[in-house]
N, C-alpha and C positions, 0 to 999 in steps of 0.2 A: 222183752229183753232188758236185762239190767245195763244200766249205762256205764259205761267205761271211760274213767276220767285218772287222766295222769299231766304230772308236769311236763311241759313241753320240750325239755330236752334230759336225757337221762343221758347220752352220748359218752360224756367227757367220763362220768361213774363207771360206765362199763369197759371202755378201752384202757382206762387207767387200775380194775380190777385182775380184766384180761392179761394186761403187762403185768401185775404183779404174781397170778398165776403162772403168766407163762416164765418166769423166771426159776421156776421152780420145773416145771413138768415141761421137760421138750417136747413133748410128742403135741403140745398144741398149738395149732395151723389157723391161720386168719383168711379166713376167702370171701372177696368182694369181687360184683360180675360189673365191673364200672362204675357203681356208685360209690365211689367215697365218699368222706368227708375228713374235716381238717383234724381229727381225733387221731382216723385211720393214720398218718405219717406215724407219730410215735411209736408204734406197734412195729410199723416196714420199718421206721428208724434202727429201733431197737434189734428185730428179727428179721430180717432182711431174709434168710433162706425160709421161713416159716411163714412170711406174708404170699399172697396169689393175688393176683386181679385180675381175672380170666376176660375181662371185657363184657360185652352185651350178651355174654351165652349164659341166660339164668339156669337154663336145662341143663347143659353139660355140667356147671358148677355144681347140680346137687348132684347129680351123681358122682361128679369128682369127690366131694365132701363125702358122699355114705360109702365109695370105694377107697378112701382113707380111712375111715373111721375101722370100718370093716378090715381094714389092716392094721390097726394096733394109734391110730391117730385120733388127735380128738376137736375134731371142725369146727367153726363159728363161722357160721357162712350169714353175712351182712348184707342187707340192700334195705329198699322201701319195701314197705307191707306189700304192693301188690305184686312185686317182683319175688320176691321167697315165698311167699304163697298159691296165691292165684294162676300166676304162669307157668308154677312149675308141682301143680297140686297131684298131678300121675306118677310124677320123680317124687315127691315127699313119701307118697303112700308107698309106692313098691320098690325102692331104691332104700328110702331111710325106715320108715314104720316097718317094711313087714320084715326088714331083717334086722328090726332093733339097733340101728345104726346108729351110735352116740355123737351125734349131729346136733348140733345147740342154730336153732335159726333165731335172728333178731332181726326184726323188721322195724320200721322206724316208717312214720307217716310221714306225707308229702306237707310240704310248709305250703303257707300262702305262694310262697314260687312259681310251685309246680298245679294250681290250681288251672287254668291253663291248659292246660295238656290233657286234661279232662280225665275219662275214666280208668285210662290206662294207667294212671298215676297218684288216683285217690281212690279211695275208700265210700263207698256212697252211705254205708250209716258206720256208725263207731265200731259196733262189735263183730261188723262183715267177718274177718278172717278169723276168729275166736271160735265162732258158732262150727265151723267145719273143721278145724284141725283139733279141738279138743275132743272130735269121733275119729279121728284115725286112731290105731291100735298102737299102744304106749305112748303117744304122744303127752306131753304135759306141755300144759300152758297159762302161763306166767304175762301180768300186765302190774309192773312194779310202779307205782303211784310217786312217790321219792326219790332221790339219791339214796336214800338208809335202805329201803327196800332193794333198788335196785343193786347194788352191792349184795344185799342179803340173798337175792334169787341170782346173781350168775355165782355165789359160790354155792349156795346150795344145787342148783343145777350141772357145777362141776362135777359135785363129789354123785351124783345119782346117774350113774350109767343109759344109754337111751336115750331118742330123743326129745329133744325140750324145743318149744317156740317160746321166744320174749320179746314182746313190746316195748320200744322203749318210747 
């Protein structure tokens, strides 16, 4: 496996892209299943009707995201990598993949923090979620190394219909 190495937070590039997007195109929706972070206010600041934080339902959330999208909406549904992946790998594939659900997931690793909490909340090698969701059907997958990158892949991921994963 090729090793996967990025700067440790891309956060603040992506919600402050997101806000510049979304100023432009209403139709895009912010959905976090409880995890925030201090990024995510600006966004509720800003979009107050267009922000969600559904709580601890990862499941419901993706499928809330692929039955928005699938109505004309365009999701960014946020948590840690093993929350938008792993927990909710059955809702990825047949909720967002197989109906080509323009669903943009970003997952974001667990800091030293949450190391702790063990596997529910880490990652046991780097490319764990890479390796499986780059075989689901139209899925793309993105691990932008920089802030330049990462800017560059959430608008190149706007403009491409379908879903996308990003690590940030």
């Amino acid at each position: 496996m090729a090793e996967v190495i990025q700067q440790l937070d891309n956060r603040r590039v992506f919600i402050d892209t997101l806000c510049e997007l979304a100023e432009k195109d209403k139709n895009i929706v912010f959905i976090i299943p409880d995890v925030g972070f201090n990024y995510a206010e600006k966004f509720a600041q800003k979009f107050p009707d267009r922000f969600f934080n559904f709580g601890v339902t990862e499941a419901s959330s993706t499928i809330i995201a692929a039955a928005m999208a699938l109505s004309g909406k365009k999701p960014y549904f946020y948590s840690m990598i093993n929350f938008v992946t792993f927990r909710v790998h059955e809702m990825v594939r047949n909720a967002i993949c197989m109906h080509n659900a323009n669903v943009k997931i970003l997952g974001v690793k667990g800091s030293e923090k949450y190391k702790f909490l063990g596997f529910s909340h880490n990652l046991l090698r780097e490319d764990e979620e890479i390796d499986f969701l780059k075989k689901l059907p139209g899925m793309k997958t993105y691990v932008p190394k920089t802030p330049e990158e990462t800017r560059d892949v959430i608008l190149k991921s706007y403009k491409e219909p379908g879903p996308a994963y990003i690590r940030l």
